[in-house]
Backbone bond lengths (Angstrom), bond angles and torsions (degrees), N, CA, C in turn:
res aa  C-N    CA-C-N  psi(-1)  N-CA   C-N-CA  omega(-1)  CA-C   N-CA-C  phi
1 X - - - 1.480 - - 1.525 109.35 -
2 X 1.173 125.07 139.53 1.308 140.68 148.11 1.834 129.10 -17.16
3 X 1.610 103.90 107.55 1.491 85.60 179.50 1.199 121.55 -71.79
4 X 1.482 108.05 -4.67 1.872 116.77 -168.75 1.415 83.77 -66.19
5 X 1.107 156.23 -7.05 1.656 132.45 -150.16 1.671 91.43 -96.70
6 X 1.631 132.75 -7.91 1.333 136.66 -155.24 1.519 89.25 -116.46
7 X 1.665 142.23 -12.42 1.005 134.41 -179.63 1.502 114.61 -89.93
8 X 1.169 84.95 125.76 2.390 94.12 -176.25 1.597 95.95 -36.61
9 X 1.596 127.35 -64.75 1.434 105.03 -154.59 1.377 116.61 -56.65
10 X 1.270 132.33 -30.07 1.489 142.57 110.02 1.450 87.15 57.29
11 X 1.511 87.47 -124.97 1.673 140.87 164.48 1.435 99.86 -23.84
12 X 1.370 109.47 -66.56 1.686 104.02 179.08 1.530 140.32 -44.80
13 X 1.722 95.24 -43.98 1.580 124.83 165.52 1.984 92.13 -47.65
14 X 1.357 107.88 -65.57 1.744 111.85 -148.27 1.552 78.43 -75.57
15 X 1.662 156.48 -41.55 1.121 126.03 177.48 1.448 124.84 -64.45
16 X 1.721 118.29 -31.62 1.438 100.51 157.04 1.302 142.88 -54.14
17 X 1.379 101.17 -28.14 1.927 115.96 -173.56 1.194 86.24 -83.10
18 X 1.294 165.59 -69.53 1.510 154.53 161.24 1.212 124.64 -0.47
19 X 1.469 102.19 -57.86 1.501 117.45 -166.79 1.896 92.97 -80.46
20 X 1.342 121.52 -42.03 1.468 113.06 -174.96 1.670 115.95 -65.12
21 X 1.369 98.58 -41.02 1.855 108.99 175.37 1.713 85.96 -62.64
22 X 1.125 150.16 -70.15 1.567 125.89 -149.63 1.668 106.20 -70.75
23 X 1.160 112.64 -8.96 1.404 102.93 166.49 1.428 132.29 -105.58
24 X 1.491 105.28 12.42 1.693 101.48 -178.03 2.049 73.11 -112.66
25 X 1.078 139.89 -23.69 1.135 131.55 -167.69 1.629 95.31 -65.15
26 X 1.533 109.67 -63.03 1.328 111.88 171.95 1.536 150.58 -36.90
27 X 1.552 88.83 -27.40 1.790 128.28 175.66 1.879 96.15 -66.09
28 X 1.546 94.52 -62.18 1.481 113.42 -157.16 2.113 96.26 -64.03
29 X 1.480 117.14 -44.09 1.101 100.12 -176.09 1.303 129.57 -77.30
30 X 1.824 103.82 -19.06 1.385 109.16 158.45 1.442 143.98 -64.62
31 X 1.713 112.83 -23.46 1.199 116.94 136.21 1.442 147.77 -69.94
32 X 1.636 108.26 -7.63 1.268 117.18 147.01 1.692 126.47 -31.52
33 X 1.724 87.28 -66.42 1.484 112.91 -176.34 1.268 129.71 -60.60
34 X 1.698 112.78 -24.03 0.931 137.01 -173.97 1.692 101.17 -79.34
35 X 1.539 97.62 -47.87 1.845 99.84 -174.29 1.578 105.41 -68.02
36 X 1.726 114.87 -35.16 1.678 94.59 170.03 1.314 105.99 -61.54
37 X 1.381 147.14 -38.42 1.059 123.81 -139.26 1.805 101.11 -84.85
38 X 1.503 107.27 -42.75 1.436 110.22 -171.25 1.509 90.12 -70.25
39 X 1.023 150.80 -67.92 1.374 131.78 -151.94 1.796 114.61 -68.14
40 X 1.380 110.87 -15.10 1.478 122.73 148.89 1.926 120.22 -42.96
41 X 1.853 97.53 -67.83 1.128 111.00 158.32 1.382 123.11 -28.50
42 X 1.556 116.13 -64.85 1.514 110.39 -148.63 1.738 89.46 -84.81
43 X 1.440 122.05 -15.99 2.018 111.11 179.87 1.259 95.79 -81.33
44 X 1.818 135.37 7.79 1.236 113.66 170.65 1.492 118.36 -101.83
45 X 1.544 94.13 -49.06 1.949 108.74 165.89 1.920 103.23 -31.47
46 X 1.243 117.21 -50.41 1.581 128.87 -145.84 2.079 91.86 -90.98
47 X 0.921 116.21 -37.00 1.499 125.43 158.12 1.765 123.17 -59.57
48 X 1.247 99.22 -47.33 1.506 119.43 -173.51 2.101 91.25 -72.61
49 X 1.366 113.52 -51.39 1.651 102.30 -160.96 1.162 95.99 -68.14
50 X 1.119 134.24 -46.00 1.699 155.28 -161.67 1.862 99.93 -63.48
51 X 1.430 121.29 -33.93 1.141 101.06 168.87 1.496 131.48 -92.07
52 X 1.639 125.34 170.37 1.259 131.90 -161.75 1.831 103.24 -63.74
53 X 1.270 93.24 142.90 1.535 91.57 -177.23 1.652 118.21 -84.82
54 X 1.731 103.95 153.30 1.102 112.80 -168.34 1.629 127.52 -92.44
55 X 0.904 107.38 -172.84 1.631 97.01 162.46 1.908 111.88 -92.13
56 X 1.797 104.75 140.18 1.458 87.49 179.44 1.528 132.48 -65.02
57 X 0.959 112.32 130.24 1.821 113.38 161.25 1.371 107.56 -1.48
58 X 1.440 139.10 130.83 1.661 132.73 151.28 1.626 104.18 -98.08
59 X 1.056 87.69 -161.04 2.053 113.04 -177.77 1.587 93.23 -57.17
60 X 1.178 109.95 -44.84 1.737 106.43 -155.44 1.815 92.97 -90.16
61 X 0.852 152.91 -13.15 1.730 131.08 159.18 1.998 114.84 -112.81
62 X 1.199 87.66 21.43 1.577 83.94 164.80 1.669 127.11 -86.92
63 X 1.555 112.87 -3.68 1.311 117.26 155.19 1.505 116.14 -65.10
64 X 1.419 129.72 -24.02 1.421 123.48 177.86 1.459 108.66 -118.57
65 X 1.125 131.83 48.79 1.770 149.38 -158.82 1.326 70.55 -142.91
66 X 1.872 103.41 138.28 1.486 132.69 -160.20 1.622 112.57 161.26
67 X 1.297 105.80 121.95 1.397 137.69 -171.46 1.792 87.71 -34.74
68 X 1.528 94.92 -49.51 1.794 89.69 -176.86 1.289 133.72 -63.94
69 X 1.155 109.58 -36.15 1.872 133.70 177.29 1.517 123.25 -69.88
70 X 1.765 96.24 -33.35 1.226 116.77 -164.66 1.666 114.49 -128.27
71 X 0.725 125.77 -39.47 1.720 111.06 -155.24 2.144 109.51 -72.35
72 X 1.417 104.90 151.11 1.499 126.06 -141.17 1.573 114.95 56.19
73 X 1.462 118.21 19.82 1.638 95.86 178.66 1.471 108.05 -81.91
74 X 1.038 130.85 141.23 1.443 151.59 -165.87 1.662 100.72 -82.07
75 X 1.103 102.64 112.00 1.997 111.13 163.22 1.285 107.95 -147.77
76 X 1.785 92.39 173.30 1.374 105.71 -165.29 1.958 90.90 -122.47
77 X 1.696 109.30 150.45 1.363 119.01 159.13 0.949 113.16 -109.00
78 X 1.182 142.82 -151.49 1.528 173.50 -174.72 1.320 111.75 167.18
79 X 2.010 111.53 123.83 0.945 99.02 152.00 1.921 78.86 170.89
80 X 1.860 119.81 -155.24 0.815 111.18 165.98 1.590 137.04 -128.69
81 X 1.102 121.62 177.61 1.397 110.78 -174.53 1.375 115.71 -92.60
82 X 1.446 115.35 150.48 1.450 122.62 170.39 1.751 120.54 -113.47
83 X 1.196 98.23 84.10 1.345 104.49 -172.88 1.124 123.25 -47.42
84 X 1.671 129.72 -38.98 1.242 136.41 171.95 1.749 110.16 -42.44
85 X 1.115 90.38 -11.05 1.800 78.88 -171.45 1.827 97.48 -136.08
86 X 1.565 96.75 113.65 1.491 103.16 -168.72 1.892 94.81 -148.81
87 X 1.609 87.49 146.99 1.825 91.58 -179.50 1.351 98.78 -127.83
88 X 1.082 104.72 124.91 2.263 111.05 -176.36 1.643 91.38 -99.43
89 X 1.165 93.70 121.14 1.477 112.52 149.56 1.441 131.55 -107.84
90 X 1.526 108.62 106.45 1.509 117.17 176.43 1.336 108.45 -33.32
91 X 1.600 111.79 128.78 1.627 121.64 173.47 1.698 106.71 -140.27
92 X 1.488 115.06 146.40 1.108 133.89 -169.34 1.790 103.47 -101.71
93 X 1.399 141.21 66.15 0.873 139.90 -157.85 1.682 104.58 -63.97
94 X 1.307 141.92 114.17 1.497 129.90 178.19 1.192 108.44 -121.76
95 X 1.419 128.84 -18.53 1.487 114.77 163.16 1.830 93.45 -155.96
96 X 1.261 81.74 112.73 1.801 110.20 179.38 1.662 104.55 -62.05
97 X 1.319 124.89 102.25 1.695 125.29 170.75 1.670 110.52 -107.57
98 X 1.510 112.49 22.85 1.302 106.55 174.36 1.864 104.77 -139.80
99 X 1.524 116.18 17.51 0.990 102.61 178.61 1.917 95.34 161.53
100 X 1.447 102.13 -162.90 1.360 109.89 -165.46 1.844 104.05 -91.91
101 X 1.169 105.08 -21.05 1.653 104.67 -169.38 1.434 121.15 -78.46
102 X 1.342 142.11 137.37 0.908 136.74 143.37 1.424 122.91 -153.45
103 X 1.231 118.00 -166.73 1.495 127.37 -162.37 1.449 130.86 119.11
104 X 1.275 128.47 -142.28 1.558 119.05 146.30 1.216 131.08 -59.45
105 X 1.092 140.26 151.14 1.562 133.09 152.57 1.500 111.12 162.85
106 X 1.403 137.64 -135.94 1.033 122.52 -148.44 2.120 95.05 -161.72
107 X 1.396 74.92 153.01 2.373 82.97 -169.37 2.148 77.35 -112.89
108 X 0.892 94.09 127.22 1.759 138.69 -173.55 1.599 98.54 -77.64
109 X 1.173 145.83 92.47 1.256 135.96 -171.58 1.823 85.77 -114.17
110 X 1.430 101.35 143.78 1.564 104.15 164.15 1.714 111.68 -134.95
111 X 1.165 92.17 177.72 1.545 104.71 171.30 1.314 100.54 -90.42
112 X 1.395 112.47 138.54 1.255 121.19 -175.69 1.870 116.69 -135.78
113 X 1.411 108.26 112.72 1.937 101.03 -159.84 1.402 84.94 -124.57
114 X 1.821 89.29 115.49 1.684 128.81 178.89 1.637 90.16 -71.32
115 X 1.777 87.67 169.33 1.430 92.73 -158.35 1.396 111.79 -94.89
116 X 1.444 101.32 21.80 1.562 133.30 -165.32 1.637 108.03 -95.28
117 X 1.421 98.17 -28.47 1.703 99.23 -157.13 1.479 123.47 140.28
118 X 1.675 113.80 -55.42 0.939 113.62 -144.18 1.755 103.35 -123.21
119 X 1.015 125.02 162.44 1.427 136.24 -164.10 1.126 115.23 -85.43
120 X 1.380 132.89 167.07 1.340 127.52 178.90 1.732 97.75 175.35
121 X 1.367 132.80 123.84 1.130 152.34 -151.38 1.486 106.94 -96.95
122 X 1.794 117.61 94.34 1.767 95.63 158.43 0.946 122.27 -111.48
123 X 1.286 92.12 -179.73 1.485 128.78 -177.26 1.541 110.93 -72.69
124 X 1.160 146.08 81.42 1.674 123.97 -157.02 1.586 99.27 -97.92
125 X 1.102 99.95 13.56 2.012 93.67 -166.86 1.433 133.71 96.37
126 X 0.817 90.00 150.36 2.278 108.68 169.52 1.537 116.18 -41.72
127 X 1.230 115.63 121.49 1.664 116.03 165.30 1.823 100.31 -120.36
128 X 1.187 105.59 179.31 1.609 103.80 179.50 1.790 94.07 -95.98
129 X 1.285 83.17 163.85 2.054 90.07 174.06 0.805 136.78 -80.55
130 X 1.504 120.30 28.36 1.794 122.90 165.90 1.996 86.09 -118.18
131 X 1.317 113.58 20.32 1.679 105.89 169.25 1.136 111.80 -144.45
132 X 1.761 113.11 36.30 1.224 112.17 144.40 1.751 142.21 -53.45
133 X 1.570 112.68 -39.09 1.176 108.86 167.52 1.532 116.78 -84.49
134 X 1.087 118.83 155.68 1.638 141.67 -150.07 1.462 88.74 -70.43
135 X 1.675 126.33 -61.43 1.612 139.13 179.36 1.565 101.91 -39.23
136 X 1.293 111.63 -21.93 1.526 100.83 -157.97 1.775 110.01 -89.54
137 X 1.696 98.58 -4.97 1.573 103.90 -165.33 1.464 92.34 -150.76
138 X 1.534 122.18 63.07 1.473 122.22 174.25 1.503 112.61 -43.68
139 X 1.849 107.74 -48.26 1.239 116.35 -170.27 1.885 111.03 -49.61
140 X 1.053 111.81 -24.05 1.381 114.64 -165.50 1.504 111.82 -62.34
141 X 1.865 106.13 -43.08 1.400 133.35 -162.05 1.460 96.33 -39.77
142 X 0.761 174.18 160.86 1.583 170.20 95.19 1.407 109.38 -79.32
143 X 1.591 96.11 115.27 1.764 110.54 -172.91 1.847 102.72 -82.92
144 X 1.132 92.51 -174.20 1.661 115.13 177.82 1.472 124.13 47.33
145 X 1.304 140.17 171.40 1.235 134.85 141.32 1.768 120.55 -5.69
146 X 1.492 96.83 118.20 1.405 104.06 168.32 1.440 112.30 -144.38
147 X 1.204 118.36 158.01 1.413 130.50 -165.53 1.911 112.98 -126.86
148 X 1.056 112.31 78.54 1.360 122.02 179.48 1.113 139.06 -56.35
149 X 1.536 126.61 145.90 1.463 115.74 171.78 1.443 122.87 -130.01
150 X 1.111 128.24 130.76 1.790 121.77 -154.31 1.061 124.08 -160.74
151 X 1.036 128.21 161.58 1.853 135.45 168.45 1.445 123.96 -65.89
152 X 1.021 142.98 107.93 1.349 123.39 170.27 1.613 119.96 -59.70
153 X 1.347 117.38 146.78 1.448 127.34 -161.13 1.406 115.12 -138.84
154 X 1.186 115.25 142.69 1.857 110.95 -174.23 1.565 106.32 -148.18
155 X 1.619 122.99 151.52 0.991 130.95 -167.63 1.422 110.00 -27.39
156 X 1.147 111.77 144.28 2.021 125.35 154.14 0.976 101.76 -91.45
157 X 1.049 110.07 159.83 1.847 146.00 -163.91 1.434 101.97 -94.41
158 X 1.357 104.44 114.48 1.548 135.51 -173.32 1.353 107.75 -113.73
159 X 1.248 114.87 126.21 1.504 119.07 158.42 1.458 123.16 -132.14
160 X 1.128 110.13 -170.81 1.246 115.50 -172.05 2.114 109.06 -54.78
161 X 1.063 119.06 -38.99 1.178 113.83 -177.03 1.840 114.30 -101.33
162 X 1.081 102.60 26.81 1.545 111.57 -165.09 1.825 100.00 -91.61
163 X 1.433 113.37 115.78 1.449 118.87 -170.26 1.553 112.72 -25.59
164 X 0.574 128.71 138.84 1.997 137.83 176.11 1.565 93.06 -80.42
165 X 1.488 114.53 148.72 1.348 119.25 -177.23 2.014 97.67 -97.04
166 X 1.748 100.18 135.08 1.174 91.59 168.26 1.790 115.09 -102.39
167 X 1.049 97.62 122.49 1.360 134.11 -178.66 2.066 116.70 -50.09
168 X 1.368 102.66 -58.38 0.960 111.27 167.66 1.819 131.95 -79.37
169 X 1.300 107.41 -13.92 1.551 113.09 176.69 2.155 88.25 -101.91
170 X 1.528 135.43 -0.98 1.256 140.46 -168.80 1.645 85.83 46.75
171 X 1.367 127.94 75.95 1.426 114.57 160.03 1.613 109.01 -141.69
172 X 1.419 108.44 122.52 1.728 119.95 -154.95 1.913 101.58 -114.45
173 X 1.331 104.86 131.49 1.481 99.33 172.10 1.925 103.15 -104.27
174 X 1.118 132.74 -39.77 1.413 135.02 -170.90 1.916 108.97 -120.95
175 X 1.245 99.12 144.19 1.511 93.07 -162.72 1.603 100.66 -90.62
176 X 1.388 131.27 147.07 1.584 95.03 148.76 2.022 71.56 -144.24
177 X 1.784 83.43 167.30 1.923 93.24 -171.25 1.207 104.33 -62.56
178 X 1.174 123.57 -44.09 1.915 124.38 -155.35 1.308 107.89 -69.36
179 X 1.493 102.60 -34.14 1.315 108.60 -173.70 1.778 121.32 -53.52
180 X 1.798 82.20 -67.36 1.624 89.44 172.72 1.013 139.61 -27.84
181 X 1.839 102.70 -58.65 1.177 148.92 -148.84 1.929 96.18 -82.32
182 X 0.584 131.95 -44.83 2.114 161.67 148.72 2.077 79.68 -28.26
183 X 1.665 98.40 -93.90 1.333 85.00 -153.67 1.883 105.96 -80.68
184 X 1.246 128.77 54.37 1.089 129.88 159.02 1.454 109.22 -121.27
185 X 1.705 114.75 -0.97 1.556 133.48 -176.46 1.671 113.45 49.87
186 X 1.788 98.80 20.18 1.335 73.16 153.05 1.622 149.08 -104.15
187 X 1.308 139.87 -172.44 1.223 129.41 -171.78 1.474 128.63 -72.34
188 X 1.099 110.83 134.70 1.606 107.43 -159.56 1.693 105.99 -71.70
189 X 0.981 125.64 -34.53 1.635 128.26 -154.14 1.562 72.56 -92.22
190 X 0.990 156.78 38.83 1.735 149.49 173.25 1.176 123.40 -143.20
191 X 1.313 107.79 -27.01 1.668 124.71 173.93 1.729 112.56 -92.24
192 X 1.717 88.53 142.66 1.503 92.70 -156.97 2.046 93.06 -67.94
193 X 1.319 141.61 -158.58 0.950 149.75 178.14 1.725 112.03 -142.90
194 X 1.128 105.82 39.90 1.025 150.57 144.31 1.647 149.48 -117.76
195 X 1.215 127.13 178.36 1.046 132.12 163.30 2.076 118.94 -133.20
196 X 1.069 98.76 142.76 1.511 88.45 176.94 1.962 114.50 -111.14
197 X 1.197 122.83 127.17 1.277 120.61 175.70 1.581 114.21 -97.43
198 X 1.563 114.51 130.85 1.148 119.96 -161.85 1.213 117.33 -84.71
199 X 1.974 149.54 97.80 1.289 149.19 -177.41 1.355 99.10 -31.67
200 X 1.418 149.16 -39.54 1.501 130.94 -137.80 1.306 86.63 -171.16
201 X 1.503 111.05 127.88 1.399 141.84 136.62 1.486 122.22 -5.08
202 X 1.498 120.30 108.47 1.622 109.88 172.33 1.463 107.40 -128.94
203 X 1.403 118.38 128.11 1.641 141.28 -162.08 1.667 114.64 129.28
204 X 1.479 90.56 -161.48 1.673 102.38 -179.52 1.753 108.66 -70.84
205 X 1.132 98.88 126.05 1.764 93.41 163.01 1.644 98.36 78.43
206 X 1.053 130.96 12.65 1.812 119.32 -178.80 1.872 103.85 97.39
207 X 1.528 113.55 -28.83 1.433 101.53 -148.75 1.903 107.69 -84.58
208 X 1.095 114.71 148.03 1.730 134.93 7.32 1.740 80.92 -53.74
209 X 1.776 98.91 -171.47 1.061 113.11 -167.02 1.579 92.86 -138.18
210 X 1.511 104.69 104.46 1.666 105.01 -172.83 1.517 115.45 -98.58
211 X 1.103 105.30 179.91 1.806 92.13 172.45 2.026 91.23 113.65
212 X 0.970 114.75 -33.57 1.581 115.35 -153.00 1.702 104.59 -86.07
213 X 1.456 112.19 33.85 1.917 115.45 155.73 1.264 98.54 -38.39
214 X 1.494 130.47 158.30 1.128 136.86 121.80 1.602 136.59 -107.92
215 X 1.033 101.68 108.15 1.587 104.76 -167.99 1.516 131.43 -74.75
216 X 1.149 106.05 51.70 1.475 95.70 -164.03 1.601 126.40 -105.33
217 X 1.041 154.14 -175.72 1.917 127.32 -166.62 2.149 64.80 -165.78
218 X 1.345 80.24 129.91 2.159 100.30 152.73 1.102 110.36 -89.97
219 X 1.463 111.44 124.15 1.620 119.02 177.10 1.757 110.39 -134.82
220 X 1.281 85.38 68.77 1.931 92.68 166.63 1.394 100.59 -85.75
221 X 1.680 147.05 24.86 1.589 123.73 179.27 1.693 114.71 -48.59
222 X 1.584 93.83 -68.55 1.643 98.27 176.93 1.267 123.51 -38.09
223 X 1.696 126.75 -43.26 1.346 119.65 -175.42 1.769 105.23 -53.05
224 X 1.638 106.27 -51.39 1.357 125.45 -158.54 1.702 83.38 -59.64
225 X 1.293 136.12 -55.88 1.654 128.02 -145.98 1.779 103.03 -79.74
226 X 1.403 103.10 -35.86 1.606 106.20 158.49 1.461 123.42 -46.87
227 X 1.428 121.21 -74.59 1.598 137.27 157.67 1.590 95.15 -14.98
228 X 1.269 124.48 -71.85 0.764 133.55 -172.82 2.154 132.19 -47.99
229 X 0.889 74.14 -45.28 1.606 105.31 177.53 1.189 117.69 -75.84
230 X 1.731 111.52 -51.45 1.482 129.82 164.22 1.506 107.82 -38.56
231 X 1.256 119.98 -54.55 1.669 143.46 -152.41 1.579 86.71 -66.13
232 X 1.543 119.27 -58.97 1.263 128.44 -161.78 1.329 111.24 -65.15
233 X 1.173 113.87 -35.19 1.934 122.72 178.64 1.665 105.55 -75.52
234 X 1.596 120.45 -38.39 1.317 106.26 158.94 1.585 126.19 -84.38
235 X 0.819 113.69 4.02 1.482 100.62 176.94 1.991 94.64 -97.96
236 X 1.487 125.34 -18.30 1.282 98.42 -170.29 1.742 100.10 -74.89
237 X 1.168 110.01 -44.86 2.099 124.54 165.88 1.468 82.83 -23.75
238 X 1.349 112.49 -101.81 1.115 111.19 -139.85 2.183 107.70 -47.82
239 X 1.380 120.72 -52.41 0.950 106.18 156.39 1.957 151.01 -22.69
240 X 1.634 80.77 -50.85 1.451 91.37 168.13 1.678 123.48 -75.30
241 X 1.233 109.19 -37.32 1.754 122.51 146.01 1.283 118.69 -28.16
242 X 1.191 117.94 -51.36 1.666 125.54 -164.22 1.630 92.45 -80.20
243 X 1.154 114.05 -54.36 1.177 117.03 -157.01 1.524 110.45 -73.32
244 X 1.127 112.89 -28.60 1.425 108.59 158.33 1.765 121.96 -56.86
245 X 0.944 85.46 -72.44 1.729 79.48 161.39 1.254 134.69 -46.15
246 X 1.183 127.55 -23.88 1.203 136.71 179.86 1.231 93.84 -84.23
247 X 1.109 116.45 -80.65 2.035 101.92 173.09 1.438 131.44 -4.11
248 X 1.922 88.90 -77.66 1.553 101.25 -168.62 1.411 92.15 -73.74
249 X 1.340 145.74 -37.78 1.469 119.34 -145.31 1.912 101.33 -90.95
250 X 1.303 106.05 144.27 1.489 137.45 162.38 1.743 105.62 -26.10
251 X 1.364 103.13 -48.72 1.969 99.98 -152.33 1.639 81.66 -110.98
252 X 1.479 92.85 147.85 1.354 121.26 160.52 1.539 120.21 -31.78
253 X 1.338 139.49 131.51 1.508 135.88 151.35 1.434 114.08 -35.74
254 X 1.613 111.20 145.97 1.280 112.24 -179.63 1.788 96.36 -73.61
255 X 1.690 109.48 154.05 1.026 96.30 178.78 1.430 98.61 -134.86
């Protein structure tokens, strides 16, 4: 046997390869957990759209309203719209599932005052981009009492490099409520903390043109816990390789 097996770097070498196998093992079971959890997720989202819609959230259960509990659940409001106060968000339309339009243009968010009191921001749908401003599509305006039906919706994921909304051209790439809700001046303790997206089109011709959620959740876990796992089965080879040699062979490990 090998006298290298009595030299610390030895020992040190086989405590690093130890310490690296418990952490790609660790990697791999944490993406395990991750794949129950998202594929948990997506049998609830797909349960949650699929059932009958509710009445929206008011003032009094928006302390337990949460992206987790709630978002795509389907409700209905009543009440009316305030057109004067609208936030366009640039949209890339590439395959239209709520109607005939697409292309560039913009998802129509308004202020919307339930017949309750209190505010709550939709989504009314897609127009093309020469009908971004409100003047440009009177027909759309829809007067009086209306009674809605929609998705519930909650902030997108903002970071540090995530486009800034310009304010003065009203042109928005990422939604979040406060934001909007800030430059539409309305009152915070009144506005829902949410957003609602509208299944179906209300005006001439469908437009806006609602219906166009996209529901989709990224689920690479398994690739990542494989990668992961893979890594761990070669590093014990290659380990067990070394260590054979290190055994049988005469001269010290390179160190």
């Amino acid at each position: 046997m090998s006298k290298s097996i009595y030299k610390p770097t030895f020992w040190l070498f086989c405590l690093g390869a130890l310490a690296a196998l418990g952490i790609l093992i660790s990697l791999g079971n944490w993406q395990v957990a991750r794949l129950a959890w998202k594929e948990q997720l997506i049998s609830d989202v797909d349960s949650r759209v699929a059932s009958a819609p509710i009445e929206a959230p008011g003032p009094d259960q928006w302390a337990s309203v949460s992206r987790d509990t709630h978002v795509y659940t389907p409700v209905t409001v009543t009440g009316t719209y305030d057109h004067a106060s609208e936030v366009h968000v640039w949209f890339a339309l590439g395959r239209p599932q709520g109607g005939a339009y697409g292309g560039p243009g913009y998802l129509i968010l308004s202020r919307f005052i339930t017949s309750q009191g209190w505010d709550v921001i939709v989504n009314r749908g897609f127009v093309p981009d020469a009908m971004k401003e409100p003047q440009s599509r009177p027909e759309t305006l829809v007067e009086g009492e209306q009674t809605l039906t929609g998705l519930m919706r909650f902030d997108e994921p903002q970071n540090w490099n995530s486009p800034a909304a310009d304010e003065i051209k009203n042109v928005w790439i990422v939604r979040q409520v406060n934001e909007m809700a800030d430059y539409l001046k309305l009152d915070p303790a009144k506005t829902a903390p949410y957003w609602i997206d509208l299944t179906q089109g209300q005006g001439v011709n469908g437009l806006p043109q609602g219906g166009e959620t996209r529901i989709t959740f990224t689920n690479t876990h398994l690739q990542y816990a494989l990668t992961w796992f893979g890594l761990a089965i070669v590093l014990v080879l290659v380990f067990a390789v070394w260590l054979f040699k290190a055994i049988r062979s005469p001269q010290e490990p390179v160190e």
